[in-house]
C-alpha positions in Angstrom: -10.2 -15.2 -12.6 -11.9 -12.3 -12.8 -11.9 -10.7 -9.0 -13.5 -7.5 -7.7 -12.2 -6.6 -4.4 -13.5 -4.3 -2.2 -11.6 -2.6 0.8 -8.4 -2.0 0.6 -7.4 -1.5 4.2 -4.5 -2.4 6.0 -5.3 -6.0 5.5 -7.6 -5.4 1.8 -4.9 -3.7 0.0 -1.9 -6.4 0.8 -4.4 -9.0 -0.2 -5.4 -7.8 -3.6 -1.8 -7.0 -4.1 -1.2 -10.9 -3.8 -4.5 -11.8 -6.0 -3.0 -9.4 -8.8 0.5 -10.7 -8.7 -1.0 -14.0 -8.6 -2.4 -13.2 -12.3 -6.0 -12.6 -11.2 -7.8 -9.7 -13.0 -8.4 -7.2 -10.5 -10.8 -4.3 -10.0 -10.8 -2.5 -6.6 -13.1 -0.2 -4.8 -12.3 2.1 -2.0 -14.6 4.3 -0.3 -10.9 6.2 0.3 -9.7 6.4 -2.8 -6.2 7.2 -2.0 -6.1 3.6 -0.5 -6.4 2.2 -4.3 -3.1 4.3 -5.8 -0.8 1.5 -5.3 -2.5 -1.5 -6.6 -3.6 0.8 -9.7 0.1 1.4 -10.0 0.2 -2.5 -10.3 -2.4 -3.0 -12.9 -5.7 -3.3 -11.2 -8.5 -1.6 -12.5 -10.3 1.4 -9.9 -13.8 1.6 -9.7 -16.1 4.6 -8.2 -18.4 2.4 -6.6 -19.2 -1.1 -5.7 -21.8 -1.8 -8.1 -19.3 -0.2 -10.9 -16.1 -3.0 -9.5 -18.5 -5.9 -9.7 -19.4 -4.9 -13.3 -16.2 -4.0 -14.3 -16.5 -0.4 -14.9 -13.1 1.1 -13.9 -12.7 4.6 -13.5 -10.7 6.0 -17.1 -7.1 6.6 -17.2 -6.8 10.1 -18.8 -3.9 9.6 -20.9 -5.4 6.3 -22.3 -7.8 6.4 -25.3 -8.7 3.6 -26.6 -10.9 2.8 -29.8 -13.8 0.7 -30.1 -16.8 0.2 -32.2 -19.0 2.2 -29.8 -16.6 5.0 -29.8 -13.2 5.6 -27.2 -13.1 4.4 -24.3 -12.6 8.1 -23.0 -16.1 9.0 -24.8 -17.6 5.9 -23.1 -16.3 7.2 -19.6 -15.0 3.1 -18.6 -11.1 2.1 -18.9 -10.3 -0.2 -21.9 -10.4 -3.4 -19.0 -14.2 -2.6 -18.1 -16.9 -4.8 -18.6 -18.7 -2.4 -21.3 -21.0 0.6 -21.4 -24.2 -2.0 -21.0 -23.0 -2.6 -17.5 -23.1 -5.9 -17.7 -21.7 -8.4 -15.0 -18.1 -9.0 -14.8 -16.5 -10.1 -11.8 -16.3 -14.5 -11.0 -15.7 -13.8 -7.7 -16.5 -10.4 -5.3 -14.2 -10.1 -2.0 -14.8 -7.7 0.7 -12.7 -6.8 3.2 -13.9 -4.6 5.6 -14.2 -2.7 8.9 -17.4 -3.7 10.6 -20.8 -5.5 10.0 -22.9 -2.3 9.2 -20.4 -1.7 6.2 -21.0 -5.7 5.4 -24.4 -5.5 4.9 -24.3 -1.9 3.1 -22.0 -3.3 0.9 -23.3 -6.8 0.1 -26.4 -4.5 -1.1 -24.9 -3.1 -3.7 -22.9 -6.6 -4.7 -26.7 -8.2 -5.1 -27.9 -5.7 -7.1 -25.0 -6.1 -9.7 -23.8 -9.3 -9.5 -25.2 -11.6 -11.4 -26.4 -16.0 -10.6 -23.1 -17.7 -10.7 -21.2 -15.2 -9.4 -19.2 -16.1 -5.4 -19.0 -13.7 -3.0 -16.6 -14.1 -0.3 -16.6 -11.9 2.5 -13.0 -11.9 4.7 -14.4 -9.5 7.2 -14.7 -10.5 11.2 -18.4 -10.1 11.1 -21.4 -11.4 12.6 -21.9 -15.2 12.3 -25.9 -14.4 12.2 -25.1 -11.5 9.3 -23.3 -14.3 7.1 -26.4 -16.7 7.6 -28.3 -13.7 6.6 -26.5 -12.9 3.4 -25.9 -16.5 1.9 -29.6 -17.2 2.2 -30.3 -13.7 0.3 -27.4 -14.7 -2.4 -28.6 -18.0 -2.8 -32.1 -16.5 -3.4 -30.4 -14.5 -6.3 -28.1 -17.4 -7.4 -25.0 -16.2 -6.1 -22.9 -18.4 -3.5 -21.6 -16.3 -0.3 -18.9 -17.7 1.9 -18.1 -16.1 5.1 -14.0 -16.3 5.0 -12.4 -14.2 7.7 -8.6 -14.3 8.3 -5.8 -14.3 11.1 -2.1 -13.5 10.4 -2.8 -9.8 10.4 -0.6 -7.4 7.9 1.8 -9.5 7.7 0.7 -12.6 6.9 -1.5 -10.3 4.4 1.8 -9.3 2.9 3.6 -12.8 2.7 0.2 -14.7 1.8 0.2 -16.9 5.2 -3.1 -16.3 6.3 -5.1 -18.8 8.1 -8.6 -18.6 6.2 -11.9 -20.0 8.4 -14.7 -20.4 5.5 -18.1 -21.0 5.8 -20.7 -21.8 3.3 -20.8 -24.0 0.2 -18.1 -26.3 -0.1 -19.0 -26.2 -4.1 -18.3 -22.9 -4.3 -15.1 -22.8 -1.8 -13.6 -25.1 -4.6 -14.6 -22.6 -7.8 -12.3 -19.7 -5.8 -10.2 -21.6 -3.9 -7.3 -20.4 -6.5 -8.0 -16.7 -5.7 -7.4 -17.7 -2.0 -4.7 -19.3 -2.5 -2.9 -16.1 -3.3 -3.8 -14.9 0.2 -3.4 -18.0 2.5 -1.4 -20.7 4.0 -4.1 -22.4 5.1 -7.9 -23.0 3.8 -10.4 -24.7 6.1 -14.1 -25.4 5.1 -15.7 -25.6 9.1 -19.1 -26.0 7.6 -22.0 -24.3 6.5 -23.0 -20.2 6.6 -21.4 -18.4 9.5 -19.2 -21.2 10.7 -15.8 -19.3 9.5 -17.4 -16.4 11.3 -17.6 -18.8 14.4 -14.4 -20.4 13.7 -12.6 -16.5 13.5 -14.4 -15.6 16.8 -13.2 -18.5 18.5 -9.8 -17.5 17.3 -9.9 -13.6 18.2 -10.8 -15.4 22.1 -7.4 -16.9 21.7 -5.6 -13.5 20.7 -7.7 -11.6 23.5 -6.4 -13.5 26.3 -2.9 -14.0 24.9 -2.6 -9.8 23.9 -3.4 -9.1 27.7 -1.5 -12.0 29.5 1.7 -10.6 26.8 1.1 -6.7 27.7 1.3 -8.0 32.0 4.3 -9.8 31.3 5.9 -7.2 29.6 5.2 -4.4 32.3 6.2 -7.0 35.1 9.8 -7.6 33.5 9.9 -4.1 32.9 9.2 -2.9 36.9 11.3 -6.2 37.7 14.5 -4.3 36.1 15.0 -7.4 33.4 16.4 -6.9 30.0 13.9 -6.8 27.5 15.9 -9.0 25.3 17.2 -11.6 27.5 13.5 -12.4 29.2 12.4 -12.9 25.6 15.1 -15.3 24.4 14.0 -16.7 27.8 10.5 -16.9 27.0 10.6 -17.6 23.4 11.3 -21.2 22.9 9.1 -22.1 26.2 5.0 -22.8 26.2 4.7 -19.1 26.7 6.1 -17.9 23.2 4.3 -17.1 20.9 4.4 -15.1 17.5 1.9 -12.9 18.8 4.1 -12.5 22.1 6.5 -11.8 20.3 5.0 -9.1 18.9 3.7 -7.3 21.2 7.0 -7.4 23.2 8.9 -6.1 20.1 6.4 -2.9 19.6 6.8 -2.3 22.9 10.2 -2.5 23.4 10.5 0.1 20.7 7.3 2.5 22.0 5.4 1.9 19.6 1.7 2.2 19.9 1.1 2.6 16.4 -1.1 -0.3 14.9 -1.0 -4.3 13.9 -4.2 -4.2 15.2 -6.6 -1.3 16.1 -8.3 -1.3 19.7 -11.2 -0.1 18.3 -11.2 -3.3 15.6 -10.2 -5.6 18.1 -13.3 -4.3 20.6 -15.6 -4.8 17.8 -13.9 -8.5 17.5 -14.5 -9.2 21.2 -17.6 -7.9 21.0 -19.2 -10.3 18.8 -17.4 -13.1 20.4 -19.5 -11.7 23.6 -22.6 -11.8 21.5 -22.0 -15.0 19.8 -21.2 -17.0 23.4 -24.9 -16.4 24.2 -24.9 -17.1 28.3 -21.6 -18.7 28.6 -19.7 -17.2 31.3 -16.1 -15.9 29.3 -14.7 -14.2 32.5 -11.6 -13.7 30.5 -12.7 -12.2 27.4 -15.5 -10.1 29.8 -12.2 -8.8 31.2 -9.9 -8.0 28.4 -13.0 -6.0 26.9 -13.1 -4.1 30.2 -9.6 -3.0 30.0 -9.4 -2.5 26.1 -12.5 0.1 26.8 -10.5 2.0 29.3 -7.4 1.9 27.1 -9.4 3.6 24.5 -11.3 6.0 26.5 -7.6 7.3 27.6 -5.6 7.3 24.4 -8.1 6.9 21.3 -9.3 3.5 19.1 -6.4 4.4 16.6 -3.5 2.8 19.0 -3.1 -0.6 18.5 -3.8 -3.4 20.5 -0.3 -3.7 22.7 -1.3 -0.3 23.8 -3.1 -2.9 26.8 0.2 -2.3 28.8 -1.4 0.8 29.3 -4.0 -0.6 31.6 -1.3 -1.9 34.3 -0.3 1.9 35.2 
């Protein structure tokens, strides 16, 4: 299929990698475009701007000329893989992957304005469940299908193409692109209509909030309880208290290393529409891990990922 992805993050840019290998014709955008040098290495196409990846108007390759009956493809100012000098529609499917909702809904601007009725849109960002309503009523107003697909597995399940995929919207059009998520996933579920995967991801990054705090305790009371790292884990592991994200959290920290899986300031925007979407129910827990993860940041920056929690028990 003919896919333009936009984003190309720590999450977008193993993800496309995976749709391109998969033999999916790719055109990225970046707002960074530094973040697109790999996958151009790999074939994809680059565009300057959203509109231009959704039409398929990649940016030239200067070495590359290319002759056509309107003249080269350097004269024409597209690469030889563009959609044409007409600017006419390209991409099958549009995915975005990307930081937070204000960047959704600037983006899925631009995406309406070039893509064109029969075109799916599939947004894999954690965003608002009310945003993804929003959108899929505009698309559908404008012919184009809009599934809200957010994903868990982090980088790498990005890398290996394990993710767990939550989708909302169409089930019709979950079927036509179910191929191009294939490359990504492990697993694909359809929990209902617009803003149910959004729902579905929410409920999940609950889960992770409660299980990243409990993990960072534990670890700082086997460390002041003089236990070796390693034996507490093999321990821990194979009981009801393992986990892979346990594990993961104990292994960064084991090591130092703050750098992240998952940023706090990501993982704050996460909990916070989980906060917003509960309406009045009383999440104690999550009300809590937001508390600390605020404090974390205000003392050593949003960058740090999210086992940088431990920090809250000193």
């Amino acid at each position: 299929m003919r896919v333009a992805w936009i984003g190309t993050g720590l999450m977008g840019e193993p993800m496309a990698r995976r749709v391109l290998e998969a033999g999916h014709q790719v055109t990225v955008y970046n707002r960074t475009p530094a973040k697109t040098t790999d996958l151009a290495a790999r074939g994809a196409s680059v565009a300057a701007s959203v509109a231009d990846a959704v039409r398929g108007l990649a940016l030239p390759e200067p070495t590359v000329e290319v002759t056509s009956g309107l003249g080269t493809v350097a004269d024409a100012g597209l690469d030889a893989a563009s959609g044409g000098p007409d600017g006419g529609a390209w991409a099958e499917v549009v995915v975005t992957m990307l930081p937070y909702p204000d960047d959704v809904e600037r983006v899925y601007g631009e995406v309406f304005e070039a893509a064109t009725p029969g075109t799916v849109a599939v947004d894999c960002s954690t965003s608002s469940p009310a945003l993804a309503r929003a959108l899929a009523e505009r698309g559908a107003a404008r012919g184009i299908a809009v599934l809200d697909a957010p994903v868990s597995g982090g980088p790498a399940g990005a890398h290996a193409g394990s993710l767990s995929v939550m989708v909302g919207g169409e089930a019709a059009a979950l079927e036509k692109i179910r191929l191009v998520l294939g490359a990504v996933a492990g697993t694909v579920v359809h929990h209902g209509g617009p803003g149910a995967g959004q729902v579905a991801k929410l409920v999940n990054q609950t889960l992770v909030a409660g299980v990243t705090l409990a993990a960072c305790e534990a670890y700082a009371l086997a460390e002041r309880g003089g236990l070796d790292i390693d034996k507490a884990l093999a321990s821990v592991r194979p009981g009801v208290a393992g986990s892979p994200l346990m594990e993961f959290i104990w292994t960064r920290l084991r090591s130092g290393d703050l750098e992240p899986g998952f940023k706090l300031d990501h993982f704050l925007k996460d909990l916070g529409l989980a906060r917003e979407a509960a309406g009045g129910l009383n999440l104690s827990g999550l009300d809590q891990v937001i508390e600390v993860a605020e404090r974390v940041r205000a003392a050593h920056g949003g960058d740090r990922g999210t086992q940088a929690l431990v920090k809250g028990t000193e």
